[in-house]
Structure formats: structure tokens, C-alpha cells
C-alpha positions in Angstrom: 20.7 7.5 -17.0 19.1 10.2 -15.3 15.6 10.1 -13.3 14.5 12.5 -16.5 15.7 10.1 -18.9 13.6 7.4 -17.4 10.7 9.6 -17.5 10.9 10.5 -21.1 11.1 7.1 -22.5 8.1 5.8 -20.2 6.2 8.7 -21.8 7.3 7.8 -25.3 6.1 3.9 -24.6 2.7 5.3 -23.5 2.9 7.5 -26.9 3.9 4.4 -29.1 1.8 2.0 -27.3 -1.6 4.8 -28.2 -0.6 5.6 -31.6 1.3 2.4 -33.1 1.1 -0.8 -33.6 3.2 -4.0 -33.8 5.8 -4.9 -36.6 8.9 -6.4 -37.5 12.4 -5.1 -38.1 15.0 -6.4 -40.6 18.7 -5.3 -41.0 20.0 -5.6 -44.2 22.4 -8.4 -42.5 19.4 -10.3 -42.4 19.1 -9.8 -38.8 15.3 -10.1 -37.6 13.6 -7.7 -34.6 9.9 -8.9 -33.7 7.4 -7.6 -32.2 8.4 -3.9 -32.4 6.5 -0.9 -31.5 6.5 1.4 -34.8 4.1 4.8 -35.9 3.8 5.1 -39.2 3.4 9.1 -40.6 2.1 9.1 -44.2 2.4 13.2 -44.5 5.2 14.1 -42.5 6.7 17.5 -44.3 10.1 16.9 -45.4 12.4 20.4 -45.7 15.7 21.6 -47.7 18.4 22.5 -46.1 17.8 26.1 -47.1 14.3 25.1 -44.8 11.9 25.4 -47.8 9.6 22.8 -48.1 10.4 19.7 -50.4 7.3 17.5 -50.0 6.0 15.2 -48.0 6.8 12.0 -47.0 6.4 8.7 -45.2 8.0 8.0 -42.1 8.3 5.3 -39.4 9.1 6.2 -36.2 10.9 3.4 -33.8 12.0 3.5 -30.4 16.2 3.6 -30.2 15.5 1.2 -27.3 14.1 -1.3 -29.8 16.0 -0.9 -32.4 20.1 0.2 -32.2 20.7 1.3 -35.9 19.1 1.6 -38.8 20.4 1.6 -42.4 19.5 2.1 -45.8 17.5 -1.3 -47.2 16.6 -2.2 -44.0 12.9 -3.4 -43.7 10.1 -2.6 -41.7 7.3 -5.4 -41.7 3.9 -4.9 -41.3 0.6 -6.9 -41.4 -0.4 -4.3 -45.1 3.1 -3.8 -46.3 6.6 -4.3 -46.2 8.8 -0.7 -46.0 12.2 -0.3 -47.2 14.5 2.4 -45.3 15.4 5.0 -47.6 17.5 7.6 -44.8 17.1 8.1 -41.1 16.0 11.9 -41.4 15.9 12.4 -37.1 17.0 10.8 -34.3 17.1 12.4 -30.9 18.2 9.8 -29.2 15.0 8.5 -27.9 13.2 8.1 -31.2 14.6 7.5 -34.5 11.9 8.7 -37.5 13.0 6.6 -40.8 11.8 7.5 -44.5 10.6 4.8 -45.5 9.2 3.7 -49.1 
């Protein structure tokens, strides 16, 4: 891992730790994560492939460093609500957002 690498993820922490909060993360093995830093995005624009817009929807954002994978019917758990993973729709490696309903 390179010196830029390290930067990067320090930054998103800082960015996670500002905007998030706490939660837990279940596999669909049944395979529990606590105490994970998530951001939840209510309006975040979702786009066809053809890049024309398709509407809007929730996301949850998660550090790769937390969690390794994520899968379809996994679950994110929070204090209001528990969110079911419908598609990971970006990951660059650093941050993986999740549509989540």
C-alpha cells in the first residue's frame, strides 16, 4: 500500500466519522459486523446505462476496510431501521455505496 493509499482512507475515516454514524452489518450467511461506520444517502441519483436519469435512490455507503463483500439480502442495522441490500452500484475500492431498501 502506498503512502497515498494511507492518506486516502485516513481522509475517508475523518469523512465517515463527520457524516455517519454507527451500525451493524449482516451477511446473508448469518455472519454479524458491529459497530460499523455507515452514511446513509436518501436521494442519491441513480442513472441508465444510456446515462439518463432513472430515479433516485437510497444508498449506504461502507468502508471496504470494514466490510470485505457485500451481497444481495445482506442487512444493514440501524438504531430506526433495518436495510436490506438490493445491488452494490459503486465501489472504488475504498468505499463501497450499496442500494439499499
Amino acid at each position: 500500500m502506498s503512502v497515498f493509499d494511507d492518506e486516502v482512507r485516513s481522509d475517508i475515516t475523518d469523512i465517515f466519522y463527520d457524516a455517519g454514524f454507527v451500525a451493524d452489518y449482516r451477511s446473508q450467511a448469518g455472519v454479524l459486523i458491529s459497530g460499523v461506520w455507515v452514511v446513509i444517502d436518501r436521494d442519491w441519483e441513480s442513472y441508465s446505462d444510456d446515462q439518463q436519469l432513472a430515479g433516485r435512490i437510497t444508498t449506504i455507503s461502507v468502508m471496504t476496510t470494514d466490510i470485505a463483500r457485500s451481497d444481495q439480502g445482506d442487512t444493514v442495522i440501524t438504531p430506526a431501521k433495518t436495510w436490506t441490500v438490493e445491488e452494490v452500484v459503486a465501489d472504488d475500492g475504498h468505499i463501497r455505496r450499496l442500494w439499499v431498501t
